[in-house]
DRENVEX-333652 format. One record per residue (C-alpha): residue in three letters; z, x, y. Coordinates in pm, 1 decimal, m for minus. Example, Ala and Ser with C-alpha at 12.3 -4.5 7.8 and 13.67 -1.06 7.14 Angstrom:
<sites>
SITE   code         up       east      north
SITE    Ala      780.0     1230.0     m450.0
SITE    Ser      714.0     1367.0     m106.0
</sites>
This chain:
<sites>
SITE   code         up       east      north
SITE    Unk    m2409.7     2223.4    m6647.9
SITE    Unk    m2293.5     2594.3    m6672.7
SITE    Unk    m2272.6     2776.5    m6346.9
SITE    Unk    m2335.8     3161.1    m6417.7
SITE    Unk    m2183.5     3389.6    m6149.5
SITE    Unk    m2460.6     3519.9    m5925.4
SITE    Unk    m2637.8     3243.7    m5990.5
SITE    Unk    m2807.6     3050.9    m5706.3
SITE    Unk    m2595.9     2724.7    m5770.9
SITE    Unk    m2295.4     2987.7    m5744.5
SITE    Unk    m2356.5     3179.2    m5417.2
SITE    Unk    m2464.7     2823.8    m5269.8
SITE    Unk    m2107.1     2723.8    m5369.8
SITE    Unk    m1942.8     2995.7    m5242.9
SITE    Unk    m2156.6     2956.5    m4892.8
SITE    Unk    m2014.6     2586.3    m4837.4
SITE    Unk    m1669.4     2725.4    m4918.5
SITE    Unk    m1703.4     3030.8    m4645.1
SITE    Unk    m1816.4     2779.3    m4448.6
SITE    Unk    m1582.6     2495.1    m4467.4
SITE    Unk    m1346.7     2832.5    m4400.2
SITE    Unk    m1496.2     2872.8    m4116.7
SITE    Unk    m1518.6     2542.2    m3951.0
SITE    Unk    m1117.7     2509.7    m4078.1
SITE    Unk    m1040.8     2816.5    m3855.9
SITE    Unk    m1260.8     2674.4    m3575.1
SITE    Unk    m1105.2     2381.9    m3562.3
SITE    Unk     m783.9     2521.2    m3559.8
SITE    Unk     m841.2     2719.6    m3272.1
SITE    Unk     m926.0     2410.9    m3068.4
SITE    Unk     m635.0     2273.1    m3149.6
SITE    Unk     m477.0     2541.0    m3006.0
SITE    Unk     m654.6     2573.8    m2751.1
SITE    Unk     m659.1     2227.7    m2681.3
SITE    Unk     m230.7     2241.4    m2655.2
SITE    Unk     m226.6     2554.0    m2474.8
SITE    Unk     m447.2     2442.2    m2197.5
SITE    Unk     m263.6     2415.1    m1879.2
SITE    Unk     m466.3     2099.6    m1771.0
SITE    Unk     m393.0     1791.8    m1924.7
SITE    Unk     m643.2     1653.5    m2179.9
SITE    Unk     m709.7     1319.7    m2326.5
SITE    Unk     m976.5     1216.4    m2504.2
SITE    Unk    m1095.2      842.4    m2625.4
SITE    Unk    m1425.3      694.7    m2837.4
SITE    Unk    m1667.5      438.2    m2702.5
SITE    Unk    m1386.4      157.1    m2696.7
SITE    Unk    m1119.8      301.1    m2509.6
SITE    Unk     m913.1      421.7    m2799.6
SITE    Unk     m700.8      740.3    m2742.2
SITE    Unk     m859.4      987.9    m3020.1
SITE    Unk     m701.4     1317.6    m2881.5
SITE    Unk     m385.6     1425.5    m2625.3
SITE    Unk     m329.8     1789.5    m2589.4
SITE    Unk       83.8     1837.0    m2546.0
SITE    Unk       43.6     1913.7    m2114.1
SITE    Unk      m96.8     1580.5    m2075.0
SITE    Unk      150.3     1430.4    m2326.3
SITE    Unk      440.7     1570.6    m2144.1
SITE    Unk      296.4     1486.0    m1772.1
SITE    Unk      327.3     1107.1    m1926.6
SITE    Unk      666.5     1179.8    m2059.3
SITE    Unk      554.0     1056.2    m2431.1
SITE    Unk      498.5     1138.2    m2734.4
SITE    Unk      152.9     1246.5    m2901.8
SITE    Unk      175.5     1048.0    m3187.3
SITE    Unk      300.9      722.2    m2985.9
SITE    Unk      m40.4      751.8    m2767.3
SITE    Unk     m329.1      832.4    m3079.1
SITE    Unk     m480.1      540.0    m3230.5
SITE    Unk     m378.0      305.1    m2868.2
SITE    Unk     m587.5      183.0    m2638.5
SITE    Unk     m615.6      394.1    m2331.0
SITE    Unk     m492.2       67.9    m2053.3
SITE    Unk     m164.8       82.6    m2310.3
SITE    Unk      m48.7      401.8    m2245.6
SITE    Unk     m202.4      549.9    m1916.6
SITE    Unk     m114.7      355.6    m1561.7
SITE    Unk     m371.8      296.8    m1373.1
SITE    Unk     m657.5      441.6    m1625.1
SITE    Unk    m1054.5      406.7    m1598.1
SITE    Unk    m1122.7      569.2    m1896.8
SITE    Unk    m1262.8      241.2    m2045.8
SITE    Unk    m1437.5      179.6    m1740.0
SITE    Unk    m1612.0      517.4    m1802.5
SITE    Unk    m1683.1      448.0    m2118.4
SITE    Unk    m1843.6      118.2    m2062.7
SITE    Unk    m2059.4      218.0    m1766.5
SITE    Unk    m2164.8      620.2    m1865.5
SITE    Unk    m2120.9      708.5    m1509.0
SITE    Unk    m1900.3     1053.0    m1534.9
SITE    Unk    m1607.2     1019.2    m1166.9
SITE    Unk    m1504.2     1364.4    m1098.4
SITE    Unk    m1237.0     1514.8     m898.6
SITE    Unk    m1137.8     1126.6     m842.9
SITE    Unk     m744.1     1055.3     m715.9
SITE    Unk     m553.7      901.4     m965.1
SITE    Unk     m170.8      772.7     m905.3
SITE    Unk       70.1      795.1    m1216.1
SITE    Unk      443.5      779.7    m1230.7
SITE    Unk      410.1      750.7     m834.9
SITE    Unk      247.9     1082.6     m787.6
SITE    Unk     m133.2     1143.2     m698.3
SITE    Unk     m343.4     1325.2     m920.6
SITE    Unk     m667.5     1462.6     m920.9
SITE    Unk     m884.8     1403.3    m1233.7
SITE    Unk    m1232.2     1408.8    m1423.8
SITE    Unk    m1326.9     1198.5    m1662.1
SITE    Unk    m1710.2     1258.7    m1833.5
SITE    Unk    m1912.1     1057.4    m2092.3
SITE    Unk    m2010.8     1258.7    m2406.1
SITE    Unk    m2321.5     1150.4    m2601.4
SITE    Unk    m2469.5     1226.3    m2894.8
SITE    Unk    m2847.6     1173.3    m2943.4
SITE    Unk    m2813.8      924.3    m2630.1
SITE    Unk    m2551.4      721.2    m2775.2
SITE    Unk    m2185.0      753.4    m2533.9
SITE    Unk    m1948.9      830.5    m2854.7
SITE    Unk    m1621.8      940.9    m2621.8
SITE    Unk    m1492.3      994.8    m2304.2
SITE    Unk    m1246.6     1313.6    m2198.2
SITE    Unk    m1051.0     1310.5    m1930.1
SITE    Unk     m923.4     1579.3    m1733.3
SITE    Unk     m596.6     1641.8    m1505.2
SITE    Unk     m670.6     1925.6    m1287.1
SITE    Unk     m317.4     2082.4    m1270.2
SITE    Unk      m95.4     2339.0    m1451.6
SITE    Unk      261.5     2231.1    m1403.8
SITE    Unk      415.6     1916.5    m1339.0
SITE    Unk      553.5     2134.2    m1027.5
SITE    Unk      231.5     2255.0     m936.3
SITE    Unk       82.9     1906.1     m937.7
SITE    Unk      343.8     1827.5     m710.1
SITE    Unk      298.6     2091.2     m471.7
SITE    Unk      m93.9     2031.1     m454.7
SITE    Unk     m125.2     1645.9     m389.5
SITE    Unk      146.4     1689.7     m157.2
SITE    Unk      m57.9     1974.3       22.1
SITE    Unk     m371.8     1736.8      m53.1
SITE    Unk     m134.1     1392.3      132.3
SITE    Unk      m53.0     1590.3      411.4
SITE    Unk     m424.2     1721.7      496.7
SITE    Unk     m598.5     1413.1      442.3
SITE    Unk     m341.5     1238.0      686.0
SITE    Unk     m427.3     1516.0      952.7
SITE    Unk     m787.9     1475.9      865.5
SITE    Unk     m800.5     1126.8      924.6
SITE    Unk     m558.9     1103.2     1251.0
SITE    Unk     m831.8     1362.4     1388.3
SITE    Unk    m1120.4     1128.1     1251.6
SITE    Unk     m963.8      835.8     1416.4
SITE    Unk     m835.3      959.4     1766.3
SITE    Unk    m1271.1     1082.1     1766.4
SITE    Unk    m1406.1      781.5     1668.7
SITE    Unk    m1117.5      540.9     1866.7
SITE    Unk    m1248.1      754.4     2179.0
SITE    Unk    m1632.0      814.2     2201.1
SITE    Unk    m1800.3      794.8     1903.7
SITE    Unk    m1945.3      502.4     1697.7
SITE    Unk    m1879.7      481.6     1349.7
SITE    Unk    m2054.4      225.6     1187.8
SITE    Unk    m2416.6      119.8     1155.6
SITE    Unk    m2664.2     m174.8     1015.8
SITE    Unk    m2559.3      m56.2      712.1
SITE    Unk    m2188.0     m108.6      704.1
SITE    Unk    m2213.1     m497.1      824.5
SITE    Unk    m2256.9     m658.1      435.4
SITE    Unk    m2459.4     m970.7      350.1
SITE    Unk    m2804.4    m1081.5      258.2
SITE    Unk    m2834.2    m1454.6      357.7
SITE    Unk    m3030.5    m1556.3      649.5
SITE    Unk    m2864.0    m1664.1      910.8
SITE    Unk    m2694.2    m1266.1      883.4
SITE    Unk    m3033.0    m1158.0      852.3
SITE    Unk    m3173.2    m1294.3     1117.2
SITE    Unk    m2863.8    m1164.4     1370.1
SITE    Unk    m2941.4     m787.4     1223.7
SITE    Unk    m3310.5     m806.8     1246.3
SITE    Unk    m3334.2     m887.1     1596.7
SITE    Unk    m3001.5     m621.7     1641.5
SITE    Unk    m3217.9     m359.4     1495.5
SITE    Unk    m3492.9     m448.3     1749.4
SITE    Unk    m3335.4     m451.1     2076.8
SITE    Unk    m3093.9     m146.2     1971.7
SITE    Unk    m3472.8       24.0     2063.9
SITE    Unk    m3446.4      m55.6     2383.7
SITE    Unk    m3178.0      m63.5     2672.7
SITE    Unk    m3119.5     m362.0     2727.8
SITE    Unk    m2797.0     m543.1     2796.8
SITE    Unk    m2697.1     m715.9     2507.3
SITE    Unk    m2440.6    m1045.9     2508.0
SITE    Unk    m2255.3    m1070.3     2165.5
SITE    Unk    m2092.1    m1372.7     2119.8
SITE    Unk    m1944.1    m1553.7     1754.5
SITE    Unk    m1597.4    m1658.4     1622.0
SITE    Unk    m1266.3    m1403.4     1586.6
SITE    Unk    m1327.1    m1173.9     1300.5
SITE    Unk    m1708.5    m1213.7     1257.8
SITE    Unk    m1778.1     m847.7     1344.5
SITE    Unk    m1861.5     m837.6     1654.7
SITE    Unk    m1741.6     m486.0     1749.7
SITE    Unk    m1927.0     m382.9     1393.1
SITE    Unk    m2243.4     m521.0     1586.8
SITE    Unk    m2189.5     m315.5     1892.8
SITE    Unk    m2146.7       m8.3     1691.2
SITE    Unk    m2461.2      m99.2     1475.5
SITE    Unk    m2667.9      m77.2     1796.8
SITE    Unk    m2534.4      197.1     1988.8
SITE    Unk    m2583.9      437.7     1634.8
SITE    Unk    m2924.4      296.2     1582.2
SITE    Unk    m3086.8      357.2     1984.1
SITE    Unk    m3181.8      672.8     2153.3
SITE    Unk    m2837.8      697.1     2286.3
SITE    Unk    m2681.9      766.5     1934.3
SITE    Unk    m2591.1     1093.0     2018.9
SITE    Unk    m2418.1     1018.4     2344.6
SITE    Unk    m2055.7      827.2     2352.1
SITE    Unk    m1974.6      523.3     2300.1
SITE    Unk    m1663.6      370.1     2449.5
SITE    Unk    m1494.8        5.6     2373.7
SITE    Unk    m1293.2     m155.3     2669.7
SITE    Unk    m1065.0     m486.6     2537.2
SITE    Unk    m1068.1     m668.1     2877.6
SITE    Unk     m818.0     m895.0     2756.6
SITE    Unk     m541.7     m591.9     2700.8
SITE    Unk     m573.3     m413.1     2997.2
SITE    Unk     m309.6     m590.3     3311.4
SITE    Unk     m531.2     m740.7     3595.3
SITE    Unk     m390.3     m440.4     3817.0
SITE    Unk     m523.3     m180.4     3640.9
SITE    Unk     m875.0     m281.5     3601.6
SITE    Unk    m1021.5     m138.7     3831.7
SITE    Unk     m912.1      201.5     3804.0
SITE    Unk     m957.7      154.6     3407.7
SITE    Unk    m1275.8       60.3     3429.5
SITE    Unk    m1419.0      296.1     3696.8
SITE    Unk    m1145.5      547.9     3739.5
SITE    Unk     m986.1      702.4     4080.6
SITE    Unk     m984.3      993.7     4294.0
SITE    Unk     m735.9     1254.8     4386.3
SITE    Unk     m479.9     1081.8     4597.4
SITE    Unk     m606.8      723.5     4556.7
SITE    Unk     m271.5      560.5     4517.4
SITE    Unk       66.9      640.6     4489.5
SITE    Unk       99.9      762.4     4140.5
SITE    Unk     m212.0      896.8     4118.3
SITE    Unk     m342.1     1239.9     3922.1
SITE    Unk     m406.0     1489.3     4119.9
SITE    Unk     m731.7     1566.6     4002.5
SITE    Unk     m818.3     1199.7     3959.7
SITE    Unk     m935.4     1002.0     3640.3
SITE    Unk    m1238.5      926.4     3500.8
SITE    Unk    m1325.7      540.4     3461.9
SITE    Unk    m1452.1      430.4     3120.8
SITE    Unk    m1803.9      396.0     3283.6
SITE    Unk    m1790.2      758.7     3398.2
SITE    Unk    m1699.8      822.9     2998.4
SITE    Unk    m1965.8      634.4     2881.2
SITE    Unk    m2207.2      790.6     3089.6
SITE    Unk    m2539.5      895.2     2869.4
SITE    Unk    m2440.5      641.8     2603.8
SITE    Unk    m2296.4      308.0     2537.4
SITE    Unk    m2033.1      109.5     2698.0
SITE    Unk    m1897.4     m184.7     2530.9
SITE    Unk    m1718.3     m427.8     2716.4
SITE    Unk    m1496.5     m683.8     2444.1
SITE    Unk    m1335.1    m1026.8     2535.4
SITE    Unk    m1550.2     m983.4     2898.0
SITE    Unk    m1432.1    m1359.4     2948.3
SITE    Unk    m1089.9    m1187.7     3090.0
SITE    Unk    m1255.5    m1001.0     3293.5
SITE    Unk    m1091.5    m1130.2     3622.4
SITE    Unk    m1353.3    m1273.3     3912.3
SITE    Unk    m1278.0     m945.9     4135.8
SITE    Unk    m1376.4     m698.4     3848.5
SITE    Unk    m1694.7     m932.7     3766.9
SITE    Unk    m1833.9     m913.7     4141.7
SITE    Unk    m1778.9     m488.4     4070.9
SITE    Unk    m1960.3     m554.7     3704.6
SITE    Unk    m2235.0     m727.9     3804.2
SITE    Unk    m2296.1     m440.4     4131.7
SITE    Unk    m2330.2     m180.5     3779.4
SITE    Unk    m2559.2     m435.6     3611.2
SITE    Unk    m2767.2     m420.8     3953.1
SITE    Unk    m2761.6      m90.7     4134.7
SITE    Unk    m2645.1      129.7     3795.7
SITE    Unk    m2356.8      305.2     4017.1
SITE    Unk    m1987.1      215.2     4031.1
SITE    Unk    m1765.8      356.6     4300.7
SITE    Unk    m1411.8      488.7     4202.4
SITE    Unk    m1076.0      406.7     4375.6
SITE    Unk    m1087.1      591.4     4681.5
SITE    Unk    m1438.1      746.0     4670.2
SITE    Unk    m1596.9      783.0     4973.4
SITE    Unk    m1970.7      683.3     4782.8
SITE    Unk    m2048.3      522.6     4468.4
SITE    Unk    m2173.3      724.4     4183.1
SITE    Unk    m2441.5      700.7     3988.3
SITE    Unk    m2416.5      613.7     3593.6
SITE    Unk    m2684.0      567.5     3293.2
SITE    Unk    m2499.7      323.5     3077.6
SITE    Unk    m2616.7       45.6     2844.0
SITE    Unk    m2401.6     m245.0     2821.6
SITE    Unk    m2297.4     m430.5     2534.0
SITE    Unk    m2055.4     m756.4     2614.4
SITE    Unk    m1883.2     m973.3     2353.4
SITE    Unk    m1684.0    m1307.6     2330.0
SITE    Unk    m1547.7    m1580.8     2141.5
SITE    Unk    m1592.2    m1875.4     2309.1
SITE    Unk    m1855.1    m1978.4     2545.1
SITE    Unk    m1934.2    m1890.3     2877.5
SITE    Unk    m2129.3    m2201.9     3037.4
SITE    Unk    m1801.1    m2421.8     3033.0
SITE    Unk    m1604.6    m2122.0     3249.3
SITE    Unk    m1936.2    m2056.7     3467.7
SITE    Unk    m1916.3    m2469.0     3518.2
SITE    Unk    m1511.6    m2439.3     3573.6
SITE    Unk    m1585.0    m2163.8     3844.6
SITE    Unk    m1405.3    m1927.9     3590.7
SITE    Unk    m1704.5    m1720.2     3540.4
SITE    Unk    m1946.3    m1579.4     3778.1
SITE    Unk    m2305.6    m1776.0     3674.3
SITE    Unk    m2494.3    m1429.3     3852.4
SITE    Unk    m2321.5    m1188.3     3543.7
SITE    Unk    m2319.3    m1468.9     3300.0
SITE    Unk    m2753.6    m1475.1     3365.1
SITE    Unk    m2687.7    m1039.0     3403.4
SITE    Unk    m2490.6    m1027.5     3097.1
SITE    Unk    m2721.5    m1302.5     2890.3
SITE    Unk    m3033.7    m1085.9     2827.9
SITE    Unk    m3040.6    m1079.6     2500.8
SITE    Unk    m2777.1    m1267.8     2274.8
SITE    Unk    m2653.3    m1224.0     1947.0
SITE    Unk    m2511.2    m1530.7     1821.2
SITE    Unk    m2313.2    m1388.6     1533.4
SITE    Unk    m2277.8    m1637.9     1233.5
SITE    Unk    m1926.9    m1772.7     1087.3
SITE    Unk    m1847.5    m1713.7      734.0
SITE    Unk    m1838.1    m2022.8      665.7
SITE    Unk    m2228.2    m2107.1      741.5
SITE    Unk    m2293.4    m1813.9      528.3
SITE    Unk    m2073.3    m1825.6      245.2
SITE    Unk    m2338.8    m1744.3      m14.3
SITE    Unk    m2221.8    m1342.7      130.4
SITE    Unk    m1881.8    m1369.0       m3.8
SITE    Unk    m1924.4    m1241.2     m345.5
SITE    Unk    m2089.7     m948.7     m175.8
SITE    Unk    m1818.6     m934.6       94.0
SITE    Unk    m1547.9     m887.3     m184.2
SITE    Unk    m1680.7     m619.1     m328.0
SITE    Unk    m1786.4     m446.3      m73.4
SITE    Unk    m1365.6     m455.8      114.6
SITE    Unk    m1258.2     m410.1     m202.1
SITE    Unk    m1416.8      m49.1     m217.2
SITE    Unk    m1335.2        7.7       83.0
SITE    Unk     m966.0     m122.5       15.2
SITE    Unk     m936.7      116.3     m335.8
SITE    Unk     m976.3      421.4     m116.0
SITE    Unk     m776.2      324.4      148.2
SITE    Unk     m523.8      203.2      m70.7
SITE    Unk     m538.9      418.1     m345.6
SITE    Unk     m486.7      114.4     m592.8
SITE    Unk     m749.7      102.1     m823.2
SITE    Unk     m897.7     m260.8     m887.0
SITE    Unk    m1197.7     m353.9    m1126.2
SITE    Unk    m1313.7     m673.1     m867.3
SITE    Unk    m1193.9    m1086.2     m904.5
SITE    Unk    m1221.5    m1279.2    m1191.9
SITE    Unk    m1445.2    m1547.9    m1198.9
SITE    Unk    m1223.2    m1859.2    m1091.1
SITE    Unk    m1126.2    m1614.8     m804.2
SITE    Unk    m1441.0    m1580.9     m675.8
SITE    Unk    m1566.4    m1978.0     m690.3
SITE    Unk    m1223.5    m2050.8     m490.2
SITE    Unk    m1297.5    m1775.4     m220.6
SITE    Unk    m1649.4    m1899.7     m221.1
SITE    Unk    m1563.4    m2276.7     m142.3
SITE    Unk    m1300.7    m2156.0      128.0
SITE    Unk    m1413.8    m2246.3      517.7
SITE    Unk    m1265.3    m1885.1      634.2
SITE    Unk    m1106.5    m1992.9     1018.3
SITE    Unk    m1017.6    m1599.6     1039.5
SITE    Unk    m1374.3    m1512.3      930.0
SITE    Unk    m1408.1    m1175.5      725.2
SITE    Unk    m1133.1    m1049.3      881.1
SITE    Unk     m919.1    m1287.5      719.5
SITE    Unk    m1117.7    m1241.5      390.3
SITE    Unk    m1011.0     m850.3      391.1
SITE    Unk     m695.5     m963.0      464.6
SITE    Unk     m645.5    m1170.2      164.9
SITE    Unk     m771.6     m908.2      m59.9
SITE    Unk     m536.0     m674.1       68.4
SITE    Unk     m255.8     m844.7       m5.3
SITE    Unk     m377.6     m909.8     m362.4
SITE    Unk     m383.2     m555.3     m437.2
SITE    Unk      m39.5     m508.4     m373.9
SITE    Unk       69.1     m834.1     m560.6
SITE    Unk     m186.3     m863.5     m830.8
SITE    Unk      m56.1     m709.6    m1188.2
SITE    Unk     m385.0     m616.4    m1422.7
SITE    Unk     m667.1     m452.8    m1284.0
SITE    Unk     m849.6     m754.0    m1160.6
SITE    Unk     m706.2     m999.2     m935.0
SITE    Unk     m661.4    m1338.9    m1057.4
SITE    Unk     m610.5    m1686.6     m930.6
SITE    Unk     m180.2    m1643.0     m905.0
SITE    Unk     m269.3    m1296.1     m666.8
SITE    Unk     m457.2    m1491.9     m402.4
SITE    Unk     m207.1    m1734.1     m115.1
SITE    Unk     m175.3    m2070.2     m255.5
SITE    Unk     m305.4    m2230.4       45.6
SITE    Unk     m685.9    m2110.1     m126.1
SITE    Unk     m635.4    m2264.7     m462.7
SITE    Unk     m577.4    m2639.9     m321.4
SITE    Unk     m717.2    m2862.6     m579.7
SITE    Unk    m1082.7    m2948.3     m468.5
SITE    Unk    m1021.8    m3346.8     m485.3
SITE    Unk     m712.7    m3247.0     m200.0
SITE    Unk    m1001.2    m3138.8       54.8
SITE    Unk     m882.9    m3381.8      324.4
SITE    Unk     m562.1    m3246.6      356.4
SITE    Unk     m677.3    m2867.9      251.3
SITE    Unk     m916.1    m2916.1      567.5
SITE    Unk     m631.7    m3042.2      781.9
SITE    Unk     m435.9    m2714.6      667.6
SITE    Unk     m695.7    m2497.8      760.5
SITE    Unk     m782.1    m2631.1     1114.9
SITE    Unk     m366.2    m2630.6     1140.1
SITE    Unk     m364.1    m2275.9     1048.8
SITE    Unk     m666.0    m2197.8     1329.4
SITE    Unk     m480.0    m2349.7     1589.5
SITE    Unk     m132.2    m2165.1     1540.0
SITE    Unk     m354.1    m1819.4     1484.4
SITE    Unk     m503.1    m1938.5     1836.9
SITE    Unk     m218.4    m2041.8     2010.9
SITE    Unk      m19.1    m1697.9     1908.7
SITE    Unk     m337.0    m1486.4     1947.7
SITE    Unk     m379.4    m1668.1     2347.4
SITE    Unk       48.5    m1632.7     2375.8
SITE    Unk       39.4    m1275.2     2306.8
SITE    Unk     m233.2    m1222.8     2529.4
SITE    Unk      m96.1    m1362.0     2807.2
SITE    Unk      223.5    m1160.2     2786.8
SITE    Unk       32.4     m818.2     2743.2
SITE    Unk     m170.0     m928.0     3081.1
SITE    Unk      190.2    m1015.0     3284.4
SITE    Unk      372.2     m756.7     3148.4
SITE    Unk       70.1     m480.8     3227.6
SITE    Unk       90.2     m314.6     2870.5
SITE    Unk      506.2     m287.3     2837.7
SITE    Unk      530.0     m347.8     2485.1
SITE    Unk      882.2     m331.0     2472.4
SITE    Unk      920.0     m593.6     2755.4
SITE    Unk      698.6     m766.5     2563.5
SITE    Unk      878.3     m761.4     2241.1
SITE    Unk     1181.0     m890.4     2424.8
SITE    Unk     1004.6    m1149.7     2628.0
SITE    Unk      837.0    m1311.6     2268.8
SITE    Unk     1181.3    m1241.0     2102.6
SITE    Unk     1021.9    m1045.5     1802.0
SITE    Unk     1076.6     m663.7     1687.0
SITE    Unk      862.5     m429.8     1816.4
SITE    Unk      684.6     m321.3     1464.1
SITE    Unk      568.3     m658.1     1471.1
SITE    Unk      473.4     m689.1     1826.1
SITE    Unk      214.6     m368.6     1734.3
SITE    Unk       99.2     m575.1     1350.8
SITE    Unk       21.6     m852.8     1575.8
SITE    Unk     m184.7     m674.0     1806.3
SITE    Unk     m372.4     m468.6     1535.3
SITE    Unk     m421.2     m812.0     1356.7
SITE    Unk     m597.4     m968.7     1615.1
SITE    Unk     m764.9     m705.7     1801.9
SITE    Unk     m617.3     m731.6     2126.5
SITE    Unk     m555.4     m339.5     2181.3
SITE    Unk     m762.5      m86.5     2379.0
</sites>
């Protein structure tokens, strides 16, 4: 075929050539754009497969372009979800990302094409390495301010969790919530009683931020870490020149705190018999009287008790005044152990392990399967409590970005046809958690709160006197 010049076959030729030109130049000026930008860029297809690096990104990770093209993403880039973007389509932006050690804010956004995800770019929001530096160290040092100002608020008068945050949809949970939800309407004193680690303080805050008093404060007392000689002036404060020692303008008791809202009294079996007779003259008369007042004073206060272990054998032992224990027994919540409701643990997992990523800032994709069927068939002494604390430790041990069967304490994978002697483990392990968690509440009580005569009296560093303490709960 002869192609004449002017000719229609001709000037469509010489259209396709201008442009192919074009798109040539075009894509050349991406590229150059792409290298030039001061973020860092990487881009990947629908499998995970790096596709494109611009050079900032390439030099953040200290390698070379064409050692990263052609690799899957999990290969080259610590820490990565770009696969995880591109399986689920769900863009994460402005996420925190650790690589090399450092922090590092990031994007990461599905592109598709006629509604089919064909890549995934990522984005480092930084234009130095320096700069980078500078601004998750800025970011560190904010968000650690931030949250010692959230939690000197919420450790003080306000409740921070709800129905909501308490995780599990199997009956005997349900039950527990339902009837939470329906005497958090009213003001009623409310007795919460269940195992260590079941969530009993997550109850009290459930109620308190779902009743009319949600907007006043709420205020947590652990009887069983405040000494026997304080309690009274803890509990309903002191006037100016009460005792030796004394403010001068007094203190306010944590009744006279809670006033308008919630008060919620944990461990109220240590609650000594001279500080029950005062309790149960609030229960009746809705006043308390402070060291050295001249008259009691009036207070609006709901009560919310908890324990965990029952009240009728102390009440039969004399331990226990049976007037507050029938006060105090209005309504009870008998909160479930997790091992009658173990059909919640899958949930459970996931749920502390979100909660674990952002405390953490280790990223973690869930457990595999054998993992969850071993934590599943586990009789959980130490409740969830014990659960979040063995998922903890996983994410610091566990080496992929799920944690496997060789991440989890050995003590969880005994072999199933062992269960006699895994059973006589477990109640062995309860009773040593008991005996330390009673030991170390004792000395708190005789040493009135010293902690450094009571690291010396236990014979153990102070660091972990105070892990102790925050591990089981035991300070106010």
């Amino acid at each position: 075929m002869k192609i004449s010049r002017g000719g229609w076959v001709h000037r469509l030729l010489v259209a396709l050539a201008q442009n192919s030109l074009k798109a040539e130049k075009d894509l050349i000026r991406l590229e150059q754009a792409l290298n030039n930008a001061y973020e860092g860029i990487i881009i990947t297809d629908s499998e995970g497969m790096i596709l494109k690096v611009n050079q900032a990104y390439a030099d953040f990770l200290e390698k070379d372009i064409a050692n990263m093209v052609g690799r899957h993403v999990t290969d080259v880039v610590e820490n990565t979800r770009m696969h995880i973007v591109a399986r689920t389509g769900k863009a994460e932006i402005a996420e925190i990302q650790k690589i090399n050690g450092h922090e590092m804010i990031c994007s990461r956004i599905p592109i598709y094409d006629s509604g089919k995800l064909v890549a995934v770019v990522g984005k480092v929001v930084f234009q130095n390495v320096d700069d980078l530096f500078v601004m998750t160290d800025r970011f560190r040092s904010l968000k650690k301010e931030l949250e010692f100002y959230k939690s000197e608020l919420n450790r003080r008068l306000v409740a921070k969790y709800s129905f909501a945050n308490i995780f599990g949809n199997s009956q005997e949970l349900e039950l527990v919530k339902q009837l939470g939800k329906r005497v958090a309407c009213t003001d009623s004193t409310v007795l919460i009683r269940g195992e260590s680690g079941t969530g009993k303080e997550l109850f009290a805050h459930s109620i308190h931020t779902e009743s009319h008093r949600a907007l006043g404060p709420f205020v947590k007392v652990n009887c069983a870490a405040i000494p026997e000689t304080l309690f009274e002036s803890e509990l309903f404060g002191y006037k100016e020149g009460a005792f030796t020692g004394a403010k001068k303008k007094g203190k306010k008791g944590k009744f006279a705190l809670a006033n308008k809202g919630t008060i919620f009294l944990d461990e109220i079996t240590e609650l000594p018999l001279l500080m029950q007779v005062k309790l149960l003259r609030v229960l009746q008369e809705r006043e308390v009287e402070p060291v050295g007042a001249d008259q009691p004073e009036p207070v609006d206060v709901r009560i919310i008790a908890a324990c965990n272990k029952p009240l009728e054998p102390l009440v039969k032992q004399g331990l226990f005044r049976h007037d507050l224990f029938y006060r105090l027994n209005v309504v009870k919540l008998e909160i479930p152990p997790l091992r009658e409701r173990l059909g919640d643990v899958p949930i459970l997992i996931e749920k502390l392990l979100r909660q674990l990523e952002k405390e953490t800032g280790i990223p973690v994709e869930g457990v595999d399967a054998d993992v969850e069927a071993i934590l599943t068939d586990y009789s959980w002494p130490g409740n969830v409590r014990e659960l979040r604390n063995v998922l903890e430790q996983a994410l610091y041990v566990k080496n992929c970005t799920i944690i496997t069967r060789q991440d989890i304490p050995r003590i969880l994978t005994v072999n199933r046809s062992d269960s006699d002697i895994a059973e006589e483990v477990h109640t062995l392990k309860f009773l040593l958690r008991q005996t330390e968690e009673d030991i170390l509440r004792r000395a708190l009580r005789e040493e009135k709160g010293n902690r450094a005569a009571i690291a010396t009296k236990l014979g153990i560093s102070k660091s972990s006197l105070y892990s102790k303490i925050e591990y089981f709960g035991i300070f106010s």
